[in-house]
N, C-alpha and C positions, 0 to 999 in steps of 0.2 A: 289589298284585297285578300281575304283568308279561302284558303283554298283547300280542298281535300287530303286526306292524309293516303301517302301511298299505298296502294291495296294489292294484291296478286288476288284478281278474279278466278272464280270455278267455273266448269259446266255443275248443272243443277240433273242427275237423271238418276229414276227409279229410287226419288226419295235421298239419295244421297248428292254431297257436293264431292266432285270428283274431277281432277287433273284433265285437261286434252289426254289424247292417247300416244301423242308425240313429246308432248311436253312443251311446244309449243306456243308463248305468248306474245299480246302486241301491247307497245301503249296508245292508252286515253290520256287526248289531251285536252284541256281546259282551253273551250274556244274563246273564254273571253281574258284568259293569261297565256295565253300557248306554253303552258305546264306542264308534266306530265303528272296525271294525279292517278293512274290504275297500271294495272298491266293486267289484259285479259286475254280468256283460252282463247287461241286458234284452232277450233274444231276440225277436224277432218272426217276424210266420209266411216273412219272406225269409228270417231264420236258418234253418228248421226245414225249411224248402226245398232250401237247401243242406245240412242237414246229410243228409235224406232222401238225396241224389243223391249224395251221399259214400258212403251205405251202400250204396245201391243199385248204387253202382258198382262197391265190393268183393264184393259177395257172391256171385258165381260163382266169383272166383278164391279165398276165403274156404270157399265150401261146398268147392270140391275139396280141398280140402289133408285130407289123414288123419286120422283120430283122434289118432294118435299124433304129429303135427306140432302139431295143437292142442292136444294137452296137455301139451306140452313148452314151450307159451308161457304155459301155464295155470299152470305151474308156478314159469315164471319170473318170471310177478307174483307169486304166491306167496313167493315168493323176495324181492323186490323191497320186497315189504308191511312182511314181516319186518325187512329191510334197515335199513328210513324208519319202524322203529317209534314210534322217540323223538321224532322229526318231527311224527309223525302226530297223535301226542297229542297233542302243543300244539297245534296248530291244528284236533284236534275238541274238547278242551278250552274253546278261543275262539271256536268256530265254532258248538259245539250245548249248550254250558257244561257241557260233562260234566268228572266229576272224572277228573282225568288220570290218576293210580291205579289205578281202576275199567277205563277204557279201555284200558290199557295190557295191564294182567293180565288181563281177561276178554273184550273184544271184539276185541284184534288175535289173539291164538292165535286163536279162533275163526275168522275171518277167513280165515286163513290154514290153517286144518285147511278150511275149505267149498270153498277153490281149488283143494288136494291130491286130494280127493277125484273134484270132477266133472273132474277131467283125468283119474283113474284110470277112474271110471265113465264117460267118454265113450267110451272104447274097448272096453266090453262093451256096447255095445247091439247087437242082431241082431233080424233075422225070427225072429215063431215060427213060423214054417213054412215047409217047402220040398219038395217034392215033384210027382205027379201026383196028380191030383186027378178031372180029367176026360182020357180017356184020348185020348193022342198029343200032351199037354199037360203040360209044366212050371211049377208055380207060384213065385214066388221072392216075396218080402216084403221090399221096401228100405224103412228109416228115411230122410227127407231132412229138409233145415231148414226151417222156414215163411218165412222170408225176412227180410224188416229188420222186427226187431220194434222199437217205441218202449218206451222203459221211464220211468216217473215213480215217484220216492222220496220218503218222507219226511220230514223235519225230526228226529224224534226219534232214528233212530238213523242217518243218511246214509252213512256211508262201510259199515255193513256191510250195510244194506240194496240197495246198489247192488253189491256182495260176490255175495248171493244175487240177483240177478236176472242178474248179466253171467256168471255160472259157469254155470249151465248152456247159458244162450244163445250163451255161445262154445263152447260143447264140444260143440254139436251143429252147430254150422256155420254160426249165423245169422248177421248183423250188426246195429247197436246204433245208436240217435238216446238218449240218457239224458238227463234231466233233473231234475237235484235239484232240491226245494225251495228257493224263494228264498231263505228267511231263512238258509240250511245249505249253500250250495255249494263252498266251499272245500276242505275232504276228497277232495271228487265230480272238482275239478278238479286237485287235486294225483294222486288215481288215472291222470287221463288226462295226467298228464305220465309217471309211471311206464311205464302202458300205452304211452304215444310208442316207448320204445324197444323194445318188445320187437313188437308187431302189426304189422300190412301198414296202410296208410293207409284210414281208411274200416272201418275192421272195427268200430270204435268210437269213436264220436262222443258229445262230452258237449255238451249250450248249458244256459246260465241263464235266468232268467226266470220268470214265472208262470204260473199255470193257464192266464189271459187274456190276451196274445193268443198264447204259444210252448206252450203242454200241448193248448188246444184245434187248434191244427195241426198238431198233433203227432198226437193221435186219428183227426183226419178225411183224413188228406192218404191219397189213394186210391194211394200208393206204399207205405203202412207192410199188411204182410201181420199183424202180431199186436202187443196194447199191455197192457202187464202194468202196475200201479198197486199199489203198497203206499200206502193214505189212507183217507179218511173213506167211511160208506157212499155219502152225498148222490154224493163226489165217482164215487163205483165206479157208482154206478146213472146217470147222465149220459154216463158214457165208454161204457156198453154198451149203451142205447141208440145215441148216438152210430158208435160202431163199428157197428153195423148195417146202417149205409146202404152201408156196403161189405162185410157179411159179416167182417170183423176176427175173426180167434181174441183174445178176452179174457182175459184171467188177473186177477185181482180176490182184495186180503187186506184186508179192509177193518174191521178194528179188532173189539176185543172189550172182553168185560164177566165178565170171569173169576170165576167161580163159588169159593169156597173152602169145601167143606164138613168140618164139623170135629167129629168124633162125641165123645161124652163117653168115650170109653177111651182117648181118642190121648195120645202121650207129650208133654206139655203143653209143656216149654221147648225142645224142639227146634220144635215146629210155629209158637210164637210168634215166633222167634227167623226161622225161615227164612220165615213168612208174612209176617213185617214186610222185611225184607229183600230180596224181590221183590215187595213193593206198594211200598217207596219207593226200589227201584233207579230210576237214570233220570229219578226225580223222578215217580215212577209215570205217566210219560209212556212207556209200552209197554202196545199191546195185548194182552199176556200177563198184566200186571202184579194181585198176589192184590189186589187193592182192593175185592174181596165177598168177605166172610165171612159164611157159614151158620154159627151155633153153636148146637148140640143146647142148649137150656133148663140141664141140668146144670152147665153148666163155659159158659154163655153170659157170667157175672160177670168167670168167670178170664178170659174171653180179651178181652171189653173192657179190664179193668184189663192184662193185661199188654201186649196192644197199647200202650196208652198210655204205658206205661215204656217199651217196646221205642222208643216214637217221642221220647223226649225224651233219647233215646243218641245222636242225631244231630247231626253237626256241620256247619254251614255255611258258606256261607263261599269265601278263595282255591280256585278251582277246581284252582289245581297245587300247590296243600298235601297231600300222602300224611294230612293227617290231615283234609280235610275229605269227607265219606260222601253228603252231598246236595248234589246242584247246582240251579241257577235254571232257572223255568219257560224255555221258549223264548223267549218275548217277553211286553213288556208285556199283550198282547191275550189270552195264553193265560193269563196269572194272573188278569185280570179274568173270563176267563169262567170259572175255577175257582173264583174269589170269591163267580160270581155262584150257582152251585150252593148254597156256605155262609148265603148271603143269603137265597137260597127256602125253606130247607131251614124241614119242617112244624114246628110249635111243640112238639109232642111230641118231638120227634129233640134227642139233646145233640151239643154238640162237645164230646167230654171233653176232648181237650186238642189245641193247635195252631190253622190256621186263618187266623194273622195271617202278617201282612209284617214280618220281621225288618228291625233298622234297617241294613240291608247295602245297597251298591249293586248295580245290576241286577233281578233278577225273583225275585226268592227268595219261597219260603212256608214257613211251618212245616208239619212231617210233621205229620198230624190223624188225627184217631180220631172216626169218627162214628156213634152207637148209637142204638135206641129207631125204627128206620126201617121203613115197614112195604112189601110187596112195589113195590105201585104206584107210590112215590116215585120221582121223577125222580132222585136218586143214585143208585136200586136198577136203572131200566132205562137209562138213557144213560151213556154213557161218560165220565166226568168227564177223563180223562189229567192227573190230578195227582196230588201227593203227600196223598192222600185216601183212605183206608181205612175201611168202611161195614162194621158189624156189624149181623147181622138172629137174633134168636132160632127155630130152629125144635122140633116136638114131636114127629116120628118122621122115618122112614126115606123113608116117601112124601113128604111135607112137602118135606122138604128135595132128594129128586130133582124135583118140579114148582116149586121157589121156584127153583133150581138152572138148570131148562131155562127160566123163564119172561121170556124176554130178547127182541129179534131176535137176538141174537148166539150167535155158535159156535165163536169159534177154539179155546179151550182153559180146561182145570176143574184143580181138585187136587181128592181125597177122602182125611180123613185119619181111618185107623180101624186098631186092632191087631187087626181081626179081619177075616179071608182071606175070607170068605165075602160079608161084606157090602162091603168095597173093591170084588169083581168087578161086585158087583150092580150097586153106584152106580156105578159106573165104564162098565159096560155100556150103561145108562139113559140116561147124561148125554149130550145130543146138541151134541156139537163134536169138535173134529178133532183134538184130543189132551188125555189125561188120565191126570195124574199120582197117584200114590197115594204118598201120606206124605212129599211132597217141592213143588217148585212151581217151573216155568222150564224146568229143564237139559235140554237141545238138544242132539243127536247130526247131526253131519254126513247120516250115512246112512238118518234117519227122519223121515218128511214133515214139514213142518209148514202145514198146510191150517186151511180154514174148511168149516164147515155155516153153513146158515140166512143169513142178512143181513151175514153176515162174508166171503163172497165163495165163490168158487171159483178153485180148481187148487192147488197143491202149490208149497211151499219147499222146498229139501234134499231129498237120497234122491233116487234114481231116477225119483221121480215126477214130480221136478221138470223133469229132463230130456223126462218122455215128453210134456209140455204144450209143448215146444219142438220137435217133430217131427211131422215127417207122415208119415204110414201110406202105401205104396204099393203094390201088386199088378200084379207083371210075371208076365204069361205067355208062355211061347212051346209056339211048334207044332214039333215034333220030327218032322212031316213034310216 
């Protein structure tokens, strides 16, 4: 397996690459060789200090620039993305052990279709109103930017999670402190070498490091106006407390436990085929990812057994093989605690197949199939993020929309049924922020992707995403 060449990472701030302030760094390891292929900054809160006053320093000459100036640079990362595709994949390949393949063909278009858009959509937003109102009075409604927002991404998917947070936040005028996760910065930092040539210094700032001590300075430093976090709930409910003490606009997507309800009429080898497919994308390391299935009693046999074939289709393995389909957990630490799910799991519950550690090097696990589970099990309400897919039998319509909602989680369900009437029902019922019927994943630029319940608040994609990036303002004038 060829692997990345040694690097000593930067922080990226005020337009230049420049050392931690300690000096400071850790290694990346290649989850799928457990290699060491970077060594990156360890930020501390003097990095995060600097990089604040880098943004803060851009973003007056930042917010004035036009819609139409910032999407013209929006576009030229865009451009840029595209450019460094082949680039790109190797080093997310070796960076978050994803299969280069997979990245290539479905996360860099995508990418780059989310950049197109919010440069298009930055330049229609307007007041919805303008008129008199109260008389010898003109009301006008300005959109502005909230100021240097912080952003913190995560591990599982870094370069296009940091994609969706800097897209709207530069096409509404803000400026950017970003911080990938440790174990996943390389991506993060090669984006702000791209960004280097095309932004004003300061509009975008990336540093490395961890939660402790560069994310928590990052929340509280009373210069950052708004702090958007794609992570865990623990981590989403500390940061908004946290941001409190200075009133912080929060933006929070904090992981889900996706529902797959799967009725006894559905067309059986399309739903096996596509529910297996986004429960062990990524290494079912995505909070989207189908890894609950609900199966109506009827067809509850067929879809255990064909999961289980679906999952020994997979190849493991070189991450830049076009023929290997599943990549390695993120790190040692995250297949152990997916381990340790299989280890608790009640004596009633099987592993029908998978489960172990292939003899590969790095972090790899077999795609699993886990049945016979009953609601209250810890696979059934926590988020396991691995290649671990949980079948629960249920007995009607009701059943299966309360086993369905009975989570804290809300990001997103599928409901699979050939009949119209009762798709809408469940579909309607089911409380999260998006819900697909007879399919599972596929993501449109132009429509939200949000959380209900324990999965956070505010909007990815789509317009909405931009309006969690703006402040509302109300100018009046006296026409006396």
């Amino acid at each position: 397996m060829a692997t990345a060449t040694l690097t000593k990472l930067q922080n990226f701030i005020g337009g230049e690459f420049v050392d931690p302030a300690d000096g400071q760094t850790e290694e990346v390891v290649n989850p799928a060789t457990g290699e060491v292929i970077a060594e990156a900054p360890l930020s501390t809160a003097a990095d995060v200090e600097r990089a604040v006053a880098a943004a803060r320093e851009a973003f007056d000459g930042w917010a004035a620039t036009t819609p139409g100036e910032r999407a013209l640079m929006l576009l030229k990362l865009a451009a840029a993305i595209s450019d460094h595709a082949e680039e790109l994949s190797d080093l997310e390949s070796a960076d978050a052990g994803k299969p280069r393949k997979a990245f290539l063909e479905d996360e860099i278009p995508a990418m780059v279709d989310n950049l197109r858009f919010f440069a298009g959509a930055g330049r229609c937003l307007e007041g919805r109103a303008s008129g008199e109102y109260t008389e010898g009075y003109t009301s006008i409604i300005r959109r502005e930017p909230v100021g240097v927002v912080g952003q913190i991404t995560p591990w599982n998917y870094p370069l296009m999670m940091a994609i969706w947070k800097i897209g709207p936040a530069l096409a509404t005028g803000n400026t950017i402190v970003l911080k990938p996760a440790e174990t996943t910065p390389i991506t993060t930092i090669k984006l702000a070498e791209l960004a280097s040539e095309i932004f004003p210094p300061g509009v975008l700032n990336v540093i490395g490091g961890h939660g402790e001590p560069a994310g928590a300075a990052l929340v509280t430093h009373a210069d950052v106006d708004m702090v958007s976090l794609t992570g865990s709930p623990e981590t989403g409910k500390w940061i908004a407390k946290a941001a409190s003490d200075t009133l912080k606009r929060v933006h929070l997507e904090l992981g889900g436990k996706a529902p797959v309800v799967v009725f006894d009429d559905v067309e059986m080898e399309t739903a096996l085929e596509t529910i297996a497919g986004t429960g062990y994308y990524n290494a079912g390391q995505d909070c989207t990812a189908a890894t609950r299935v609900l199966a109506s009693k009827g067809v509850y046999a067929d879809v255990v057994a064909g999961l289980a074939e679906e999952a020994k289709g997979y190849k493991m393995g070189d991450t830049l093989s076009e023929e290997t389909t599943l990549g390695p957990l993120n790190s040692a630490r995250q297949r152990e605690r997916v381990e340790g799910f299989l280890e608790r799991k009640p004596d009633r519950a099987e592993v029908v197949t998978g489960g172990k550690e292939p003899d590969l090097p790095g972090f790899f696990l077999e795609p699993t199939v886990v049945s016979d589970l009953a609601q209250d099990d810890e696979m059934i309400q926590n988020e396991i993020f691995g290649p671990v897919i949980t079948v629960q039998p249920f007995d009607d319509e009701q059943k299966a929309i309360e086993w369905a909602n009975g989570t804290r989680y809300g990001l997103a369900a599928s409901v699979w049924t050939r009949d119209v009437g009762r798709a809408h029902r469940v579909a309607n019922a089911l409380r999260f922020g998006c819900v697909w019927i007879n399919d599972h994943i596929p993501l449109a630029s132009e429509m939200p992707h949000g959380c209900y319940k324990q999965s956070g608040y505010g909007k990815d994609l789509s317009i909405y995403a931009l309006e969690d990036y703006c402040e509302i303002k109300h100018v009046m004038v006296s026409l006396g």
